[in-house]
LUMROLO-305947 format. One record per residue (C-alpha): residue number from 0; chain; residue in one letter; x, z, y. Coordinates in steps of 0.5 Angstrom, whole numbers, padded with zeros to 4 digits, always signed. Example, Ala and Ser with C-alpha at 12.3 -4.5 7.8 and 13.67 -1.06 7.14 Angstrom:
BEGIN
0_A_a_+0025_+0016_-0009 .
1_A_s_+0027_+0014_-0002 .
//
This chain:
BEGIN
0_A_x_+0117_+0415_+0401 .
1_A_x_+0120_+0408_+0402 .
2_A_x_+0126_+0410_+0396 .
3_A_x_+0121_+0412_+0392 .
4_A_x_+0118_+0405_+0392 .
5_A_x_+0124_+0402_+0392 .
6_A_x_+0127_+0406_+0386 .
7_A_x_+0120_+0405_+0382 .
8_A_x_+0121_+0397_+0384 .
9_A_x_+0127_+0398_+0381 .
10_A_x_+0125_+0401_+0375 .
11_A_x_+0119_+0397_+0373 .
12_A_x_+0125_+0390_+0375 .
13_A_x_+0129_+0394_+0369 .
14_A_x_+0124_+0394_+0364 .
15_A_x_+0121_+0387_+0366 .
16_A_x_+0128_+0385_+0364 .
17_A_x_+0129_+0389_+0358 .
18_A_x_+0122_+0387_+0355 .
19_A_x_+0126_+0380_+0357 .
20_A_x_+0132_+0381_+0354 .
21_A_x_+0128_+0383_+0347 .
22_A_x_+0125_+0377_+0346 .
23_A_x_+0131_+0373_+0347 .
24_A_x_+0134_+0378_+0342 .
25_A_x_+0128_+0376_+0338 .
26_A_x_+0127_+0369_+0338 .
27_A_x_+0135_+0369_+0336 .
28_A_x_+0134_+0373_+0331 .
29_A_x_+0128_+0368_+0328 .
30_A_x_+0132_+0362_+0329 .
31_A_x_+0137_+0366_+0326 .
32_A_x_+0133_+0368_+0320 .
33_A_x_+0130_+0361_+0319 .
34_A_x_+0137_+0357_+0320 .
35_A_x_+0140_+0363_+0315 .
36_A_x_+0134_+0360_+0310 .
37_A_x_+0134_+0353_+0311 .
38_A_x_+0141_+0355_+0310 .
39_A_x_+0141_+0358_+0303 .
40_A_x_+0135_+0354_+0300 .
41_A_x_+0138_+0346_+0303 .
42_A_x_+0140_+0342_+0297 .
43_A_x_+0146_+0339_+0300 .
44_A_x_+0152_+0343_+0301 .
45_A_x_+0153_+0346_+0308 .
46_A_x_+0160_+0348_+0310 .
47_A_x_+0161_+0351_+0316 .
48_A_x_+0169_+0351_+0319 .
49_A_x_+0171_+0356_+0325 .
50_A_x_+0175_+0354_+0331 .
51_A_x_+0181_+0353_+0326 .
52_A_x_+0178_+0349_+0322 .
53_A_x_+0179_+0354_+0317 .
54_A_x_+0172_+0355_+0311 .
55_A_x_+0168_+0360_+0314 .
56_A_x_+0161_+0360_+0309 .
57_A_x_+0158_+0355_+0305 .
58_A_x_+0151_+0355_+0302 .
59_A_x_+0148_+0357_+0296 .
60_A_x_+0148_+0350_+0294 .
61_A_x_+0156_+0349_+0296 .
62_A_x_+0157_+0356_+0291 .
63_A_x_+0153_+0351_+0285 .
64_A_x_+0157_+0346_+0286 .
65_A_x_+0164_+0348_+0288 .
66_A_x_+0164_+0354_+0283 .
67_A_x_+0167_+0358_+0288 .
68_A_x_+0163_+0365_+0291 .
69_A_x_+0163_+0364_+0299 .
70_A_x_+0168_+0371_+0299 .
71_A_x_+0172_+0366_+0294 .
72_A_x_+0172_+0361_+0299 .
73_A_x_+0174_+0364_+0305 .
74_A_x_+0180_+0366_+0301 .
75_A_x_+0183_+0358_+0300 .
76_A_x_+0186_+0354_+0304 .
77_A_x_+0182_+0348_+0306 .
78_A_x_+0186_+0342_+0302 .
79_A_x_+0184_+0347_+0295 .
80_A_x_+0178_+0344_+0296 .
81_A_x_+0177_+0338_+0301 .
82_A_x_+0181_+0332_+0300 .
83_A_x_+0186_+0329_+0307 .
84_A_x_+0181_+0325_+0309 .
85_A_x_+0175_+0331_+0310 .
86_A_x_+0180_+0336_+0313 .
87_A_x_+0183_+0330_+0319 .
88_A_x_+0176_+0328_+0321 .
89_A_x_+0175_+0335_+0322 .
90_A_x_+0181_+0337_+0326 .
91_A_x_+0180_+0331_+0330 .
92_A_x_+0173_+0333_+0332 .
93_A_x_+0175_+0341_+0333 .
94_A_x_+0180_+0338_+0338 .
95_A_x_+0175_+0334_+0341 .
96_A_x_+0172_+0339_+0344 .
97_A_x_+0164_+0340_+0346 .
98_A_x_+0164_+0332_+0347 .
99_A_x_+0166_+0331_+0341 .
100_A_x_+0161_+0326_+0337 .
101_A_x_+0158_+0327_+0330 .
102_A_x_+0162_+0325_+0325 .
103_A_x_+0159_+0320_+0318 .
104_A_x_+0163_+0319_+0312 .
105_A_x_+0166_+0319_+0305 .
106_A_x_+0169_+0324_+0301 .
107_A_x_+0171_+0328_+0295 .
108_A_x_+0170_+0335_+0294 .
109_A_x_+0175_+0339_+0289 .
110_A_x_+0170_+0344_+0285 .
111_A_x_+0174_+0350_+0281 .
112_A_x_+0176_+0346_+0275 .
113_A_x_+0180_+0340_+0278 .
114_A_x_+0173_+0336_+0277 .
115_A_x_+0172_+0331_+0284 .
116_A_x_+0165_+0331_+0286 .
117_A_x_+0163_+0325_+0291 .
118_A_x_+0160_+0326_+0297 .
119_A_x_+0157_+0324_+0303 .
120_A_x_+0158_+0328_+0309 .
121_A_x_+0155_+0328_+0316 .
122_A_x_+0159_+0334_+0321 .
123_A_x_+0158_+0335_+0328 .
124_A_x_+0162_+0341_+0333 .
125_A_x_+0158_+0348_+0333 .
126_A_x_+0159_+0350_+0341 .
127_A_x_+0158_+0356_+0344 .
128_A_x_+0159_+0358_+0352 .
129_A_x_+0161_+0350_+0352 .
130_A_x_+0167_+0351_+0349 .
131_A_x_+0167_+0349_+0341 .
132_A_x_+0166_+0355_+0336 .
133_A_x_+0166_+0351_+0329 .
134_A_x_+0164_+0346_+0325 .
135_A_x_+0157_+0345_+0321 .
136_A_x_+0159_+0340_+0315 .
137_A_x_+0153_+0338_+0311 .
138_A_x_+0156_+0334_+0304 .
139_A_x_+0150_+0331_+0299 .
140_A_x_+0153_+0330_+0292 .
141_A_x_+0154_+0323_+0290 .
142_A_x_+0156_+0324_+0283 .
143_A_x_+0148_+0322_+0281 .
144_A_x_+0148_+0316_+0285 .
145_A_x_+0155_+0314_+0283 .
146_A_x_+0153_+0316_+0276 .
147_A_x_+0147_+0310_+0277 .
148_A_x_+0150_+0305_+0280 .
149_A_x_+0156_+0304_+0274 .
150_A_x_+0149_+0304_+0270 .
151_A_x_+0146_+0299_+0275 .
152_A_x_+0152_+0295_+0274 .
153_A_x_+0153_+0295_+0268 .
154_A_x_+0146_+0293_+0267 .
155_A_x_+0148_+0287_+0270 .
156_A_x_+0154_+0285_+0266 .
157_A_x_+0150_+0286_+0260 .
158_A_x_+0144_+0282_+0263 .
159_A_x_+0150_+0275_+0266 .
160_A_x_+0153_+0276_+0259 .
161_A_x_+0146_+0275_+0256 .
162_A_x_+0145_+0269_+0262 .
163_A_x_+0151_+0266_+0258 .
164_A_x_+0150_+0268_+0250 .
165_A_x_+0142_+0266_+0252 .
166_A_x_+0145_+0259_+0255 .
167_A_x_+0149_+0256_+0251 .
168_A_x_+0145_+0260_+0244 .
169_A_x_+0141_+0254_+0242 .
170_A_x_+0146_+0249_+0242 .
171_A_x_+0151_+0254_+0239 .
172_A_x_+0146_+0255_+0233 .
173_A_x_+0144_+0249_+0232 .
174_A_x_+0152_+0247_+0230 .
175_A_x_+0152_+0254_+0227 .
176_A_x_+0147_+0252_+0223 .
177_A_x_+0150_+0244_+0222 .
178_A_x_+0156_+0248_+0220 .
179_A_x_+0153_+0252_+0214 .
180_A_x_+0149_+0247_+0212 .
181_A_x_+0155_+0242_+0210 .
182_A_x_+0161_+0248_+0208 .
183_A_x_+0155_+0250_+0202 .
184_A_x_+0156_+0243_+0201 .
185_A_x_+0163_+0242_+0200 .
186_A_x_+0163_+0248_+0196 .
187_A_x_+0158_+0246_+0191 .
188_A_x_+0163_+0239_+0190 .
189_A_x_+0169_+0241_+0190 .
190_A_x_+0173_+0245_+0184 .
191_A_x_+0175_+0251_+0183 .
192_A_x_+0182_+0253_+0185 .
193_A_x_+0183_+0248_+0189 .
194_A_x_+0186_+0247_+0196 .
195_A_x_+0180_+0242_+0198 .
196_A_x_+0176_+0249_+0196 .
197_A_x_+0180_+0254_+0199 .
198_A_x_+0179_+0250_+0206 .
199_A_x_+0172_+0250_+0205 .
200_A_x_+0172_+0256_+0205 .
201_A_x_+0176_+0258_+0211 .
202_A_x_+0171_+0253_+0215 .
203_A_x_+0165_+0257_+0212 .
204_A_x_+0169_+0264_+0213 .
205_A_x_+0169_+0262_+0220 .
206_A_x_+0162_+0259_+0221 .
207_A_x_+0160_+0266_+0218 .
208_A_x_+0165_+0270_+0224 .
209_A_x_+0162_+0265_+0230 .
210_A_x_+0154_+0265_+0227 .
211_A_x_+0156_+0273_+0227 .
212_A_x_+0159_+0273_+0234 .
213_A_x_+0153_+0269_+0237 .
214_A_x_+0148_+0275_+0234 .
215_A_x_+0152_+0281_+0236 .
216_A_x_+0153_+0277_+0243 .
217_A_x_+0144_+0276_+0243 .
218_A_x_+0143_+0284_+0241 .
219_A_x_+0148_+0286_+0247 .
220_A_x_+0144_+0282_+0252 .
221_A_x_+0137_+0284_+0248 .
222_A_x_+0135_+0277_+0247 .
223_A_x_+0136_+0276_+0239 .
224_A_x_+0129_+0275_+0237 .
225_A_x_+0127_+0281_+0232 .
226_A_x_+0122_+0282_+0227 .
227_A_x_+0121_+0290_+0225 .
228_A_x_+0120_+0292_+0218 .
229_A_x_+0120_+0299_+0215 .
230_A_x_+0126_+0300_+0213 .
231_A_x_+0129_+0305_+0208 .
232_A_x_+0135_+0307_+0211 .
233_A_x_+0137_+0310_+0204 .
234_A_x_+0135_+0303_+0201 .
235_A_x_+0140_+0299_+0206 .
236_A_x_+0145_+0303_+0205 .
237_A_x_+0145_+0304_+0198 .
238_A_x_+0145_+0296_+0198 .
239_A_x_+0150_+0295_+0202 .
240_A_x_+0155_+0300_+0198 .
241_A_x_+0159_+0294_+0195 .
242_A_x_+0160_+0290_+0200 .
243_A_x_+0162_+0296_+0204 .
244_A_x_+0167_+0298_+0199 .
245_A_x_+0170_+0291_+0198 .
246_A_x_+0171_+0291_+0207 .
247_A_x_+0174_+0297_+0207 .
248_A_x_+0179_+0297_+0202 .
249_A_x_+0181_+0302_+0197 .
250_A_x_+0185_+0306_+0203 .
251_A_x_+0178_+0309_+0204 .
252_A_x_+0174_+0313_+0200 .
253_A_x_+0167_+0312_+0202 .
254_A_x_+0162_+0319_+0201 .
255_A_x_+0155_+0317_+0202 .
256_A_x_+0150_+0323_+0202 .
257_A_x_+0143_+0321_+0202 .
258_A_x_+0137_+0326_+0203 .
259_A_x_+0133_+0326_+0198 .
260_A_x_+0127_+0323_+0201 .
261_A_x_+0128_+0320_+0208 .
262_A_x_+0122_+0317_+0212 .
263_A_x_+0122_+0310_+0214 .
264_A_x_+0123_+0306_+0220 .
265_A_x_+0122_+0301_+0223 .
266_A_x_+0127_+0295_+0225 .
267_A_x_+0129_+0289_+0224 .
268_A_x_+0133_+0290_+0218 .
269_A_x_+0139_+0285_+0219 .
270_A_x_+0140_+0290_+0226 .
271_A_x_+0141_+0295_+0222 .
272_A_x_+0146_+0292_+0218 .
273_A_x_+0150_+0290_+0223 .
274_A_x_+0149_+0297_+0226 .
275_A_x_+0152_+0300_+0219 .
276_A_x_+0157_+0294_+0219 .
277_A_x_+0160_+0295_+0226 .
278_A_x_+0161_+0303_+0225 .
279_A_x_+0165_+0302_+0218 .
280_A_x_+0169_+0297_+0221 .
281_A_x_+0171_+0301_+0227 .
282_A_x_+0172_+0307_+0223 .
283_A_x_+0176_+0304_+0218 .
284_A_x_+0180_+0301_+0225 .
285_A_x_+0182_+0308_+0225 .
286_A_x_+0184_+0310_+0219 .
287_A_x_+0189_+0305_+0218 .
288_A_x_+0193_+0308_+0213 .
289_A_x_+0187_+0311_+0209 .
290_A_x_+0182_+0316_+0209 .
291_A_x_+0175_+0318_+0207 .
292_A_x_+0169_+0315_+0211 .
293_A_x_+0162_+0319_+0210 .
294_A_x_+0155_+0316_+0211 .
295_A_x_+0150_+0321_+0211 .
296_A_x_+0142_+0321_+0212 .
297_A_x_+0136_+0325_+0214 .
298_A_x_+0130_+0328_+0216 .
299_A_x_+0131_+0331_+0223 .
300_A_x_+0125_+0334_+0229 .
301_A_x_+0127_+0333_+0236 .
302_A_x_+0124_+0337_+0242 .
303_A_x_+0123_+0336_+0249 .
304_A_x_+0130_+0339_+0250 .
305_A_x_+0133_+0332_+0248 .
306_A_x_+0133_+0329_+0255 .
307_A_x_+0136_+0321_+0251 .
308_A_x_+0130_+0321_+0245 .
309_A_x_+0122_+0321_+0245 .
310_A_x_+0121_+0328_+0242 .
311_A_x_+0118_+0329_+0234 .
312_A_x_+0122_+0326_+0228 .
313_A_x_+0127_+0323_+0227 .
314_A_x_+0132_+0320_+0221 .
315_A_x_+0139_+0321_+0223 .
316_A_x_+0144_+0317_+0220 .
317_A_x_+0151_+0320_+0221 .
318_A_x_+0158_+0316_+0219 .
319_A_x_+0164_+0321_+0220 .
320_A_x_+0171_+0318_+0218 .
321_A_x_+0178_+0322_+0218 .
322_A_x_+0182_+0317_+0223 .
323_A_x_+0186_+0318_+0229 .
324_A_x_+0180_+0320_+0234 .
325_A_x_+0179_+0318_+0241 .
326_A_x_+0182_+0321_+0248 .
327_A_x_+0175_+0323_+0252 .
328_A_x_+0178_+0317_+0257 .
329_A_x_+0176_+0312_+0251 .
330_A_x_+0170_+0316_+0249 .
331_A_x_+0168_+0315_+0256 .
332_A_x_+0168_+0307_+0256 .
333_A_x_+0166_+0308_+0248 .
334_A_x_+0160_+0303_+0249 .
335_A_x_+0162_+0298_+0256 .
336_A_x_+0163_+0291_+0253 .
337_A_x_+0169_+0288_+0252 .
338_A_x_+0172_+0294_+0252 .
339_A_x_+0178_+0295_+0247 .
340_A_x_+0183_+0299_+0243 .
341_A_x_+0185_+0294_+0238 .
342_A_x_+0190_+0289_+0238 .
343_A_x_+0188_+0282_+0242 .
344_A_x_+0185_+0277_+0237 .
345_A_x_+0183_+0284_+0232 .
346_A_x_+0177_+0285_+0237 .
347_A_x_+0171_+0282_+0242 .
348_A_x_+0169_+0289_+0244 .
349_A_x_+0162_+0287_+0243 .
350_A_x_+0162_+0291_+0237 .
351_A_x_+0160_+0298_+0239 .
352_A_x_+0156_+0295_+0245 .
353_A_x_+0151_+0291_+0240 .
354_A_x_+0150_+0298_+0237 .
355_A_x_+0148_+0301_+0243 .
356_A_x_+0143_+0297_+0244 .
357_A_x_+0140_+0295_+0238 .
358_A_x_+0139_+0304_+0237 .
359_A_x_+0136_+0303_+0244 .
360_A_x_+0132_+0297_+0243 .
361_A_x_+0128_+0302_+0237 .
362_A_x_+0128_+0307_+0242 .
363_A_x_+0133_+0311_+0238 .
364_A_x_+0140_+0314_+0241 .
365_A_x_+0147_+0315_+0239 .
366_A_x_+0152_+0321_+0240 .
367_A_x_+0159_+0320_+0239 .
368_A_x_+0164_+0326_+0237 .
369_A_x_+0171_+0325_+0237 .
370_A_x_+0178_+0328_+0240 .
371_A_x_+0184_+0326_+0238 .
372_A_x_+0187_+0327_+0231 .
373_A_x_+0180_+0330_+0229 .
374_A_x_+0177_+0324_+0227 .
375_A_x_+0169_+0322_+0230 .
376_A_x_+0163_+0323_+0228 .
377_A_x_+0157_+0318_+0230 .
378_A_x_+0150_+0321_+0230 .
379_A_x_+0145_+0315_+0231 .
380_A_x_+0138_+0317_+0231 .
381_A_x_+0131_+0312_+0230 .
382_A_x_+0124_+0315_+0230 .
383_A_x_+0121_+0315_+0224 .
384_A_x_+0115_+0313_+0222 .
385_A_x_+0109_+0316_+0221 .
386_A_x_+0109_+0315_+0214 .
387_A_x_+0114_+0313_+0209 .
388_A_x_+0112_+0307_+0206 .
389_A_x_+0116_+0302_+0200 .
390_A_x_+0120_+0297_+0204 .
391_A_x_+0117_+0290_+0202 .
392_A_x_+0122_+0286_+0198 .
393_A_x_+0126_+0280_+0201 .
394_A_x_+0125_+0273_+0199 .
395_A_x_+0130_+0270_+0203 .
396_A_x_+0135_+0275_+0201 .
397_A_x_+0134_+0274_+0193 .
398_A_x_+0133_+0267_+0195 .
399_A_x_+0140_+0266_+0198 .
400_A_x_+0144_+0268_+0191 .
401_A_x_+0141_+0262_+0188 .
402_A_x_+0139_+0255_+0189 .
403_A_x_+0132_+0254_+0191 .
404_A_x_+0128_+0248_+0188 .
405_A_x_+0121_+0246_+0190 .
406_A_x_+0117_+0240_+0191 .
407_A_x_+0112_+0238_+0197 .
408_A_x_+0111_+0235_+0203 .
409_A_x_+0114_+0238_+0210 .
410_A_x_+0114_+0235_+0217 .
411_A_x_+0119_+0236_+0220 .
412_A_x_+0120_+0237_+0228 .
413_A_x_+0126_+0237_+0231 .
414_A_x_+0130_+0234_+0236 .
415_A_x_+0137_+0235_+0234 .
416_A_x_+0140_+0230_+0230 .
417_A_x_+0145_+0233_+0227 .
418_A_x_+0141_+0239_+0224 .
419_A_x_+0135_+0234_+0223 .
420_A_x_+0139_+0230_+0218 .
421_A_x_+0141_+0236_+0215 .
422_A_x_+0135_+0239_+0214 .
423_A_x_+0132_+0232_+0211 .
424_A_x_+0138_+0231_+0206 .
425_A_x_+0139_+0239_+0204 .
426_A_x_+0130_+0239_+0203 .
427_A_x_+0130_+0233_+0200 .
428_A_x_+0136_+0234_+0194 .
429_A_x_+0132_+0240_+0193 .
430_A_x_+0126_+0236_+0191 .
431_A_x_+0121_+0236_+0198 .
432_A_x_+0118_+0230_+0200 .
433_A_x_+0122_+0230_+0208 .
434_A_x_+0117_+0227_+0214 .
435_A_x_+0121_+0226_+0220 .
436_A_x_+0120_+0226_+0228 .
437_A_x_+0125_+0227_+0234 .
438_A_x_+0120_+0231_+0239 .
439_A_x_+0112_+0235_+0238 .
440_A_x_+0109_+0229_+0240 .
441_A_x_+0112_+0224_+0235 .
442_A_x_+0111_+0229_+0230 .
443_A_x_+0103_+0230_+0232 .
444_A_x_+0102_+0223_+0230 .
445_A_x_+0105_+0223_+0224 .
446_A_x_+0101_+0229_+0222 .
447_A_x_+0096_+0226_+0225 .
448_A_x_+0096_+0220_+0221 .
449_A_x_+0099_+0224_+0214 .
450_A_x_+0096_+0231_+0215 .
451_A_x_+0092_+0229_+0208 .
452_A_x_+0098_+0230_+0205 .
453_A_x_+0103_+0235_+0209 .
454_A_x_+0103_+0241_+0205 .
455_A_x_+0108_+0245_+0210 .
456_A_x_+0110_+0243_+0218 .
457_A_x_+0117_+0246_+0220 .
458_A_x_+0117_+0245_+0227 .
459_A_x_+0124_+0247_+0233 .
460_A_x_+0120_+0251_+0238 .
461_A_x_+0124_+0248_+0244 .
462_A_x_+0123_+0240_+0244 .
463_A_x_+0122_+0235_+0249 .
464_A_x_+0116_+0232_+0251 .
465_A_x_+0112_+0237_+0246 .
466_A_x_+0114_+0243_+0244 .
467_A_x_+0113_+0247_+0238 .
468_A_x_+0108_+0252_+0241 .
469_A_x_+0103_+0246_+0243 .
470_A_x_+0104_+0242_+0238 .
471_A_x_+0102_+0248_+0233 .
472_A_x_+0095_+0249_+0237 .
473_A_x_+0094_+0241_+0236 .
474_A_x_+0096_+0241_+0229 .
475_A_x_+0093_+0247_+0229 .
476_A_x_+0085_+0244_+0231 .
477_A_x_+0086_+0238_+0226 .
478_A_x_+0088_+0242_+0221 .
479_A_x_+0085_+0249_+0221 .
480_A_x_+0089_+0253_+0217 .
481_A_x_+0095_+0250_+0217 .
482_A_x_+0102_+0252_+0214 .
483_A_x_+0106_+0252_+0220 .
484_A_x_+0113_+0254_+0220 .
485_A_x_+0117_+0256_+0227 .
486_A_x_+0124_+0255_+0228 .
487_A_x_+0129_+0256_+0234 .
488_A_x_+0136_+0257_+0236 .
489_A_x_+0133_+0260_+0243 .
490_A_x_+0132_+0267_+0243 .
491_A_x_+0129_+0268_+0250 .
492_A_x_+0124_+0262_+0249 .
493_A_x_+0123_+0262_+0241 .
494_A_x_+0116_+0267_+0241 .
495_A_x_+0113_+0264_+0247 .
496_A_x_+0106_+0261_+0247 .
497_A_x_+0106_+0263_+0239 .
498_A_x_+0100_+0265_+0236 .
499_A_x_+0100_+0273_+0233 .
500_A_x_+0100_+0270_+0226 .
501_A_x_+0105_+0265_+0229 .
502_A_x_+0112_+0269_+0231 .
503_A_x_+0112_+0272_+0223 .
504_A_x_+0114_+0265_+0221 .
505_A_x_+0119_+0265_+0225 .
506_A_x_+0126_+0262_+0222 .
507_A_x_+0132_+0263_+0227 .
508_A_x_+0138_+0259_+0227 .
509_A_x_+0143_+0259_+0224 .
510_A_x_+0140_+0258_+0216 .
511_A_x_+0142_+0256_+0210 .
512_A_x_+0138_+0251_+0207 .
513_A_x_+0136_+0256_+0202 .
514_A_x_+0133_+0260_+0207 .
515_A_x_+0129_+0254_+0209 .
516_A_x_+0127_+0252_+0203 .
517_A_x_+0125_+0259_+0200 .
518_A_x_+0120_+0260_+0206 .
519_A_x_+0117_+0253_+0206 .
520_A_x_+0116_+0255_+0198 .
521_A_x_+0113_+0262_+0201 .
522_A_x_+0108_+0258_+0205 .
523_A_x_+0106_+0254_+0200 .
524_A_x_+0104_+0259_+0195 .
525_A_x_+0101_+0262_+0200 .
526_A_x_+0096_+0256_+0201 .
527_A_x_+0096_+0255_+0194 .
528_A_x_+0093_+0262_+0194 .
529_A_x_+0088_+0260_+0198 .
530_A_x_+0086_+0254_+0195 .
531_A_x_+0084_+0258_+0189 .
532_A_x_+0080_+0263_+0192 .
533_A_x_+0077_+0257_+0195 .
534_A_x_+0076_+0253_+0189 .
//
């Protein structure tokens, strides 16, 4: 009896142990089941290396990224895929032992292609019976976070350059604007044909290259101040026709092929210019012996699919020139600023960097085509309107062909000597009464003790003591209704504190006197229009 009980202890000690043995196998086999889906679902690359160091299994998302299949990886040598500096760390852990302490660090990952795909990486030693059985690494991809730190930093460029252009903007226009006055002067005295001319001439050419210069610097950084118009895209171009032809040359043959009709957008029409003027320039660059440039038109609908663009329509201006192309190393940094091919002295690198930025700004996008010897196509695309409307017709752009007279009195507001005696002399040769003051509040006096008499007040918008937003409002009280014009060679400052009505008769620096004197003449018919409807 007492081997009975002995064998039946013994039996029921088996199947207490073997009941045992099947939870552990269960538990195992759970955690395994939950390691195996965390495993396959994690988002990171997960890559385990056995006792050699050698590629055991990578994850779901090792295969995405990699290219390569597990069994395809268990097939390669470790520095297929796995830069020095990842494969010593990994040895060194492996030779360390079970002591060995997790290891953090980056590293670059070879997918099948040859691409390099940044990675941060975290490893720590597998250990099995106290001795190390492998090693688990886990890479997560940086190739979005690097993506956003070169857009972060070029952010920043853009925005110390735009620091720069819009520090030195209002002094800067304020030359220009002296600069042009007094070149279309000496244009006008001296004869044809002569040196005098000729280097009137040059000194106007290079102010228009300098007024250029600093306006392609202020889109670049998005601090010119714009007015957005409809524009007919078809129109702009269609005028510029001329001058585009005469700026290529006869080596390029341009093609224009324009839809039918075409909605509207809406920009600042001299942004738009350059856009167009900036894309000839740059393709006639690259067609230095010749070749056809194509600008073409037309209405297209954008999905959900176009990640850059606000889906719906769209007018799409394509310009494809037939020169040399571009390698994918200089279609890549196609739009950093002050990047460029061209020969020193030939090119800022702005050019194309305004471009984008102007696009941007309309909430468009541009997409560039090229490879070397196929030529580039550059596809700029501007949402659309939501009805084509006639563009109105420009006053000051007729304005500027011929000489404007008129007559009247205008208070001037200015605190720049050089640009106050130069708008004095030009206004008052074209047959305006002048009246003078150096800052806001001077000129509140004199408006005060003058206003039965002042038809228009021109007024800078950046003065000491009174600027021009509060010496509008006061004129503004004792006078409602006053014909106000605002003028500012600040970008970032030139709208502030202006009243909605009051950013419209905005006049940038630099101006012809021309332009000034047609947009008093502007405001003038205006008030008169009033006043006989008054009347």
């Amino acid at each position: 009896m007492a081997a009975v009980g002995v064998a039946v202890y013994a039996l029921l000690a088996l199947r207490k142990r073997e009941a045992t043995i099947r939870r552990q196998l269960a538990r195992e086999a759970s955690l395994k089941a939950r390691f195996d889906e965390v495993f396959e679902r994690a988002s990171d690359i997960m890559v385990v290396h056995d006792r050699r160091g050698r590629l055991s299994t990578i994850n779901r998302a090792g295969e995405q990224v990699l290219g390569y299949s597990r069994e395809e990886v268990r097939m390669l040598e470790p520095n297929w895929i796995f830069g020095n500096d990842y494969i010593d760390v990994i040895n060194r852990m492996i030779a360390g032992g079970a002591d060995s302490q997790p290891q953090s660090f980056r590293s670059e990952l070879s997918r099948r292609r040859g691409l390099r795909v940044p990675v941060d990486v975290h490893a720590r030693v597998l250990v099995g019976d106290g001795q190390v059985v492998g090693v688990m690494a886990i890479a997560r991809d940086l190739s979005e976070h690097e993506r956003l730190e070169t857009e972060l930093r070029q952010a920043q460029k853009m925005e110390a350059v735009g620091r720069l252009a819009s520090g030195i903007a209002h002094d800067f226009n304020n030359l220009i604007t002296v600069l042009i006055g007094y070149s279309d002067e000496l244009l006008e005295h001296v004869p044809e044909n002569s040196e005098a001319r000729y280097l009137a001439e040059s000194v106007r050419r290079a102010t228009d290259r300098a007024a250029t210069l600093t306006q392609q610097l202020l889109a670049f950084s998005r601090r010119q101040a714009t007015v957005a118009n409809s524009i007919d895209l078809n129109r702009l171009i269609t005028s510029m026709d001329d001058m585009l032809r005469r700026l290529l040359g006869s080596q390029i043959k341009i093609q224009l092929s324009l839809a039918t009709s075409l909605a509207t957008i809406s920009a600042d029409e001299s942004q738009i210019s350059q856009v167009i003027m900036n894309l000839a320039v740059n393709a006639r660059d690259a067609m230095p012996k010749g070749g056809v440039l194509s600008i073409g038109t037309s209405d297209v609908v954008l999905g959900e699919e176009h990640l850059d663009v606000i889906p719906g329509r769209h007018v799409l201006l394509t310009v494809t020139d037939t020169g040399e192309g571009m390698s994918t190393e200089v279609r890549q940094r196609l739009f950093e600023p002050f990047f460029t091919t061209k020969e020193t002295g030939r090119g800022t690198g702005l050019g194309l960097s305004m471009v984008q930025n102007v696009v941007r700004q309309c909430g468009g996008q541009i997409k560039v085509e090229s490879r070397p010897g196929a030529g580039t196509t550059v596809h700029v695309y501007f949402p659309s309107e939501a009805a084509i409307v006639e563009p109105p017709a420009s006053a000051v752009a007729q304005a500027s062909q011929l000489r404007v007279k008129g007559d009247g009195v205008v208070l001037l507001a200015e605190d720049d000597s050089s640009v106050r005696r130069l708008v004095v002399a030009e206004l008052t040769r074209r047959g305006f009464t002048v009246l003078e003051a150096d800052d806001g509040r001077a000129a509140l006096e004199m408006f005060r003790r003058e206003k039965d008499h002042i038809d228009v007040v021109v007024t800078d918008v950046v003065m000491p003591r009174m600027n021009g937003a509060d010496f509008a409002r006061e004129v503004e009280r004792e006078q409602p209704g006053a014909r106000i014009l605002f003028i500012s060679g600040h970008p970032e400052r030139a709208g502030q504190g202006l009243d909605p009505t009051g950013i419209t008769n905005l006049l940038m620096k630099p101006f012809t006197a021309d332009t000034l004197a047609a947009r008093i003449k502007e405001l003038m018919a205006g008030r008169a229009e009033v006043d006989g409807r008054n009347g």
